[in-house]
C-alpha positions in Angstrom: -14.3 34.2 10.5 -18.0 34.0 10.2 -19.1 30.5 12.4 -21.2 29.4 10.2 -19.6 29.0 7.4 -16.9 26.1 9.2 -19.8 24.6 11.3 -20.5 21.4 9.1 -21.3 18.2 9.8 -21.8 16.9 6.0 -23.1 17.6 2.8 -25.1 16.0 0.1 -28.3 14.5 -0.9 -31.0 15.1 1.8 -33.9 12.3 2.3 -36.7 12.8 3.6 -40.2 10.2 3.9 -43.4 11.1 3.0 -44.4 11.7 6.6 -41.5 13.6 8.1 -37.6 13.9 7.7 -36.2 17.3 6.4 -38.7 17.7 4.5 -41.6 20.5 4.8 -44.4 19.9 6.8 -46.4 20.3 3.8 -46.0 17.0 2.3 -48.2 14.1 2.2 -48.7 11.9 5.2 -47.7 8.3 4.4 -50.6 6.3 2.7 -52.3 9.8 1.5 -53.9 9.9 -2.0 -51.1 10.8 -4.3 -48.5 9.8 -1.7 -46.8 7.0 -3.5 -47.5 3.5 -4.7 -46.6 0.4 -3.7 -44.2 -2.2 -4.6 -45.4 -4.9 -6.8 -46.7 -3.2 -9.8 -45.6 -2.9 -13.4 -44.7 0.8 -14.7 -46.8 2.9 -16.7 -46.1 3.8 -20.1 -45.3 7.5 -18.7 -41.7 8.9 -19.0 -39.1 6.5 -18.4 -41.6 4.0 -18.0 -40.7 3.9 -13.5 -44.1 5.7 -12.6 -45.7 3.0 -10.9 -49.0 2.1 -12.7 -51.5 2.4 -9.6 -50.5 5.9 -9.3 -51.9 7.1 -12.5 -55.6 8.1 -12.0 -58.4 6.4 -14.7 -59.0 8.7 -17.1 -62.7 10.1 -17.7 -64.0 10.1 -21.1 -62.3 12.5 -23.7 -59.4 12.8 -21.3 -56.3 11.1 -20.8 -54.0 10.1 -17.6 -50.8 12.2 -16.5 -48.6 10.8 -13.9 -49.7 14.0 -11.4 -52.0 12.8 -9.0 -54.2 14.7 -6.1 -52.0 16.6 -3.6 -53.0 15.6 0.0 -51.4 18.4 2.0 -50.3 17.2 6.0 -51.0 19.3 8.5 -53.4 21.5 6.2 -56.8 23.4 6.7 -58.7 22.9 3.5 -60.1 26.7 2.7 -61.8 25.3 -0.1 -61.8 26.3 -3.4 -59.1 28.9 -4.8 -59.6 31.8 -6.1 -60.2 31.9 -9.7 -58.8 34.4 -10.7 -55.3 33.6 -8.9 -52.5 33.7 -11.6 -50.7 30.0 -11.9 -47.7 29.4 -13.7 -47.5 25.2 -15.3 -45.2 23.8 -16.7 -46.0 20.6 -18.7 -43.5 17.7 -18.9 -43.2 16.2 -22.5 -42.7 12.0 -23.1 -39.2 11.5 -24.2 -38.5 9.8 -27.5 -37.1 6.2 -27.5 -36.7 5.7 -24.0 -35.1 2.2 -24.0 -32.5 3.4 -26.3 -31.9 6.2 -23.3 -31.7 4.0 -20.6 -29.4 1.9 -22.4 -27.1 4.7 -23.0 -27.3 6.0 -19.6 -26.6 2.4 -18.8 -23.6 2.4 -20.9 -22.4 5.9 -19.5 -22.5 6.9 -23.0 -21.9 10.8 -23.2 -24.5 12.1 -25.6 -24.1 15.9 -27.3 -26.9 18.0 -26.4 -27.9 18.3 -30.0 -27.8 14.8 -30.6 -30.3 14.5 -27.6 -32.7 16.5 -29.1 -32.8 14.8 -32.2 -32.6 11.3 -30.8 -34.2 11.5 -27.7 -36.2 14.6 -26.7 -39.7 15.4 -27.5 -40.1 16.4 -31.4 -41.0 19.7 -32.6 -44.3 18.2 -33.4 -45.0 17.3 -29.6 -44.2 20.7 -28.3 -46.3 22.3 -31.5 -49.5 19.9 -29.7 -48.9 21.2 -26.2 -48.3 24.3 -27.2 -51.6 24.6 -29.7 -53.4 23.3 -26.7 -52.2 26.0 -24.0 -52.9 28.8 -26.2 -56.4 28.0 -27.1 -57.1 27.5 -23.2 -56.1 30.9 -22.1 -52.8 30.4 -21.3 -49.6 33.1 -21.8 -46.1 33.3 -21.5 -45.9 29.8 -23.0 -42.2 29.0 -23.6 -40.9 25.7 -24.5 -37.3 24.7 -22.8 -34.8 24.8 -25.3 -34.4 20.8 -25.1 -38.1 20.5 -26.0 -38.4 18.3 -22.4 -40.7 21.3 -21.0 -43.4 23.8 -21.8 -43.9 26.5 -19.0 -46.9 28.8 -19.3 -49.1 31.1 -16.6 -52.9 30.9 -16.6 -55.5 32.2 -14.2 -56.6 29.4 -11.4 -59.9 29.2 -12.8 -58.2 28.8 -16.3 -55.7 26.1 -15.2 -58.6 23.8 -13.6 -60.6 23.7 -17.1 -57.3 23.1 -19.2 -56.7 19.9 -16.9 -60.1 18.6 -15.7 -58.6 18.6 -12.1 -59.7 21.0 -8.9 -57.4 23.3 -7.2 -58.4 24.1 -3.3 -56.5 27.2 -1.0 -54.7 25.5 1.9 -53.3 27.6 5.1 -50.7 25.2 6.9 -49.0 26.5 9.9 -50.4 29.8 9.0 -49.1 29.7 5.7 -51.2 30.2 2.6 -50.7 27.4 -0.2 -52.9 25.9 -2.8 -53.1 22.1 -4.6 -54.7 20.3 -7.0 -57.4 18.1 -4.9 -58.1 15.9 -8.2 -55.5 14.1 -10.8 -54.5 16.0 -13.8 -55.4 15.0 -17.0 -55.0 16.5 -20.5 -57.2 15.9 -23.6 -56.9 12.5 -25.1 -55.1 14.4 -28.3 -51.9 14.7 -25.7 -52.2 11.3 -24.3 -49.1 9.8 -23.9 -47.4 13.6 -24.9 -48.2 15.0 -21.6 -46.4 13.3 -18.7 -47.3 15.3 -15.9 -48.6 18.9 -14.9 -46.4 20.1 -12.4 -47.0 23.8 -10.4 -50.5 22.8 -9.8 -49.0 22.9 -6.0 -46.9 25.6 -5.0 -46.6 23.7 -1.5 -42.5 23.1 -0.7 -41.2 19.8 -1.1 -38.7 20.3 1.1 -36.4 22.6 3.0 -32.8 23.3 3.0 -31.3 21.5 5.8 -29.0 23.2 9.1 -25.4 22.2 9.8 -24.5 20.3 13.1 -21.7 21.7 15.2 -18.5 19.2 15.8 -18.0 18.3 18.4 -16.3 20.4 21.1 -11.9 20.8 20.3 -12.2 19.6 17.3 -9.9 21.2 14.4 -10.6 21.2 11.2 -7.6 19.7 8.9 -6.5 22.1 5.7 -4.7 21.7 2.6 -1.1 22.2 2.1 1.1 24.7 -0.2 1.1 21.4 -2.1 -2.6 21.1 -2.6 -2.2 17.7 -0.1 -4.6 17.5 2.8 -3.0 18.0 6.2 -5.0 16.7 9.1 -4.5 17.9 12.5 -3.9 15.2 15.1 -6.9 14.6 17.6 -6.7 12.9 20.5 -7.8 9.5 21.1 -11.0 7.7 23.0 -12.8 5.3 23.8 -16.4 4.5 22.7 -18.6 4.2 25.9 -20.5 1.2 24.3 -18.0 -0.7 22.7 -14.7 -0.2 23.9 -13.0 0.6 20.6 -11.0 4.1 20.5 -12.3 6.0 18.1 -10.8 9.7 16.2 -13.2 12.3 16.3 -12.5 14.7 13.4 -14.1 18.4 12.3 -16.0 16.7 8.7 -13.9 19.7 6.7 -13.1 19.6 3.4 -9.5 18.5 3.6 -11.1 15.1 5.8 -13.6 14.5 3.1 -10.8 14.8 0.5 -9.1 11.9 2.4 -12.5 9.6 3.2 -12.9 9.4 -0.9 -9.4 9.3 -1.4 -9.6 12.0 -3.7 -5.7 12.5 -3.8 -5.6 9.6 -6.4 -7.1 11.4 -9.0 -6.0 14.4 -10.3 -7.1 18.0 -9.2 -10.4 18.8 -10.9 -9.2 22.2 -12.4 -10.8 21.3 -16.1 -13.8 20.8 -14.5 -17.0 22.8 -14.1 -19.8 22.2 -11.6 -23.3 23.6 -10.9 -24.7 23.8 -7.6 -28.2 24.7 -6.7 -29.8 27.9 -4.6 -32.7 29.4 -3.8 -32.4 33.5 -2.5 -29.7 35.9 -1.9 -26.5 34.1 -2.3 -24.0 36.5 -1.8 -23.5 36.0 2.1 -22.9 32.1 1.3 -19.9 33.0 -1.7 -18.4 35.3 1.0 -18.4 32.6 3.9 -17.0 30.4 0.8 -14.2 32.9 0.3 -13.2 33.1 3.9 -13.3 28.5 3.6 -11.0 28.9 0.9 -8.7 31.2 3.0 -9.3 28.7 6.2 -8.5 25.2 4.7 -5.9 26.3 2.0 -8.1 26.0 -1.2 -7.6 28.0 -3.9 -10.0 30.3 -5.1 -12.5 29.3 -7.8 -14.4 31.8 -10.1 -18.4 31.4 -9.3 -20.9 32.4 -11.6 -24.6 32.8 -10.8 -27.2 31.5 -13.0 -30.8 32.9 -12.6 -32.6 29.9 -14.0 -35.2 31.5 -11.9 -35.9 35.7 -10.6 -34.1 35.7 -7.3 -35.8 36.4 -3.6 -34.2 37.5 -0.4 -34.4 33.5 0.9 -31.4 33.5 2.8 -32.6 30.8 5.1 -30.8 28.1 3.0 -27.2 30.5 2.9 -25.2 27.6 5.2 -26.3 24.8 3.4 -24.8 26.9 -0.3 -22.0 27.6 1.5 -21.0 23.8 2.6 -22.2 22.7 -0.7 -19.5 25.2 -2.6 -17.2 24.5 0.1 -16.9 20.8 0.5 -17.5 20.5 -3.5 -14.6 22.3 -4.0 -12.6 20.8 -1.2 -13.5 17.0 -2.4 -12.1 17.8 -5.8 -9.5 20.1 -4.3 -10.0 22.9 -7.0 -12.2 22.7 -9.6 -12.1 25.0 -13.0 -15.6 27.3 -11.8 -19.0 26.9 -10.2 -22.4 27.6 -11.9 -24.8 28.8 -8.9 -27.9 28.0 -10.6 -30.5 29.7 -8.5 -34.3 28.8 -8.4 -37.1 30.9 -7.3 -38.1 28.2 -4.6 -37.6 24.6 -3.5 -40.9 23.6 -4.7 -40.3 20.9 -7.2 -41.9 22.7 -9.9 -39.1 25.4 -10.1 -36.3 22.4 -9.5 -37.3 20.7 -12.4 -36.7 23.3 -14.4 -33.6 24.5 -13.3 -32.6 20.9 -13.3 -33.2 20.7 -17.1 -32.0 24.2 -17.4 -29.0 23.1 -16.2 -29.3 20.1 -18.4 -30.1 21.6 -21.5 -27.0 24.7 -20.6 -24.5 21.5 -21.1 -21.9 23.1 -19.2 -21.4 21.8 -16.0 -20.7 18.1 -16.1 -21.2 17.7 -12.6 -24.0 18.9 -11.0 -25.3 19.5 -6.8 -28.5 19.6 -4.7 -28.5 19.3 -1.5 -32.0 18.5 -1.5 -34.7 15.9 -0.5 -38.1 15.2 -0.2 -41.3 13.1 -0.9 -41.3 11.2 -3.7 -45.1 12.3 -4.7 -43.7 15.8 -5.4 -41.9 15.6 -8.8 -44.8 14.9 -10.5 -46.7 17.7 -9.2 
């Protein structure tokens, strides 16, 4: 059996501050322009309404505010400005349509059709017609609006891109890695004010990175489901906590254990059920190591689908986190009906966001997971 796909400490969401955490060392430091706002102040009118309103930049004449504010790289070496003529793909978030009525139904855990969305809720035809007029008259190609109307991707030169949104983009090398950023807010014409939430891919800088598994600790055995589908724990032997006194059960954190923790054998198997999970790179090794969990902890083996919301790269720095995140999905539920990989391009939040509505707007998968993490600056950008 490969070793790492069994080496797991845990899965799930990943947090990370602004100044450190799993995140990349690209991220703001704490109290940077752009890195977050403080407690305190109402929400702007932008999105849902929970940007807060001292992080949206004053407008200049003829312009109006977007929620993506200047990028203030950590760890960075300014190279000034970038090239020009360096191709930059944006994608342009649109204002949703009656948001309290959204919130109240999310509120409600109403379950809402994904054609009724886009005729209640989503950005109108007429919105996406404005963003679209606008892109196309300042240079821009490829422009392709999401199939939910939420987004409007398009590529541009650098030089192109700083015009279209009155902002700055500088070249950055951090750790001897080339990146670029916007340096200034983004704004958009004051036609799209209000239409245009935020500008994101004006940074190509990561948000975050996939995180490693911790080994458990030494003679400990991972527990494995039964012919019965019932998990089976091995025994462990007992100690004592140095500190406290109190014995405590160390236990390998496998599938079968997390089935129990949740208590997942009072619910039904979730064989009618679909679930995405997100990647970035070359899967393939991660739906092996899967196979081989299914085989090791008694799981029956799921049918797993990859979705290229994005093209796909060689990545395959990330391939133990997809493989606990297919592994303990799957072993929390105990079987589930299939699993969408939906795999992005990179874990900048730009190319997250859209597989995130991708995924969305695909209506599939009712569950959906990301083991990702990061500074909460970067989903605007």
């Amino acid at each position: 059996m490969r070793k790492r796909a069994v080496l797991a400490a845990a899965i799930g969401i990943l947090t990370a501050s602004c100044s450190g955490g799993h995140s990349a060392s690209t991220i703001p430091a704490a109290g940077a322009p752009g890195a977050g706002a403080s407690g305190g102040m109402s929400p702007s009118s932008l999105g849902a309404r929970t940007t807060r309103a001292n992080t949206v930049a004053t407008a200049p004449s003829g312009w109006a505010a977007t929620a993506t504010g200047a990028i203030a790289l950590a760890n960075a070496t300014d190279l000034g400005q970038l090239d020009g003529n360096k191709p930059v793909n944006v994608v342009l978030a649109l204002q949703m349509r009656n948001v309290d009525a959204v919130k109240a139904a999310i509120a409600a855990r109403q379950i809402v059709s994904r054609s009724a969305f886009v005729s209640q809720y989503a950005p109108s035809s007429a919105q996406v017609a404005a963003a679209t007029a606008y892109l196309q008259q300042s240079g821009f190609t490829n422009i392709t609006p999401a199939p939910n109307n939420m987004l409007v991707t398009a590529s541009a030169s650098a030089a192109a891109v700083q015009k279209a949104f009155n902002t700055t983009l500088h070249a950055f090398s951090v750790g001897g890695k080339p990146y670029y950023a916007n340096t200034q807010p983004a704004f958009v014409p004051t036609s799209l004010g209000g239409n245009v939430v935020a500008v994101l891919g004006l940074t190509n800088a990561p948000g975050f990175k996939a995180s490693h598994p911790s080994k458990p600790a030494p003679g400990v055995k991972p527990a494995i489901f039964d012919a019965n589908g019932s998990p089976s724990p091995n025994a462990c032997t007992k100690g004592v906590n140095t500190t406290t006194g109190t014995p405590v059960c160390p236990r390998f954190y496998d599938p079968a254990t997390f089935n129990i923790a949740y208590n997942a054998g009072s619910t039904p198997p979730a064989t009618n059920t679909e679930i995405g999970i997100f990647t970035i790179g070359d899967v393939s090794g991660s739906i092996a190591d899967l196979r081989e969990n299914e085989t090791q902890f008694g799981m029956p083996q799921i049918p797993v689908d990859i979705v290229h919301a994005q093209p796909q790269t060689a990545d395959v720095s990330g391939q133990s986190e997809w493989t606990l995140d297919m592994t303990y999905a799957q072993g929390m539920a105990y079987s589930v009906q299939h699993a969408d990989i939906y795999n992005v391009a990179s874990l900048s939040y730009t190319d997250l966001t859209r597989a995130l509505n991708r995924w969305a707007s695909d209506d599939i998968a009712p569950v959906m997971n990301a083991s990702v993490g990061g500074c909460e600056v970067f989903p605007y950008q």
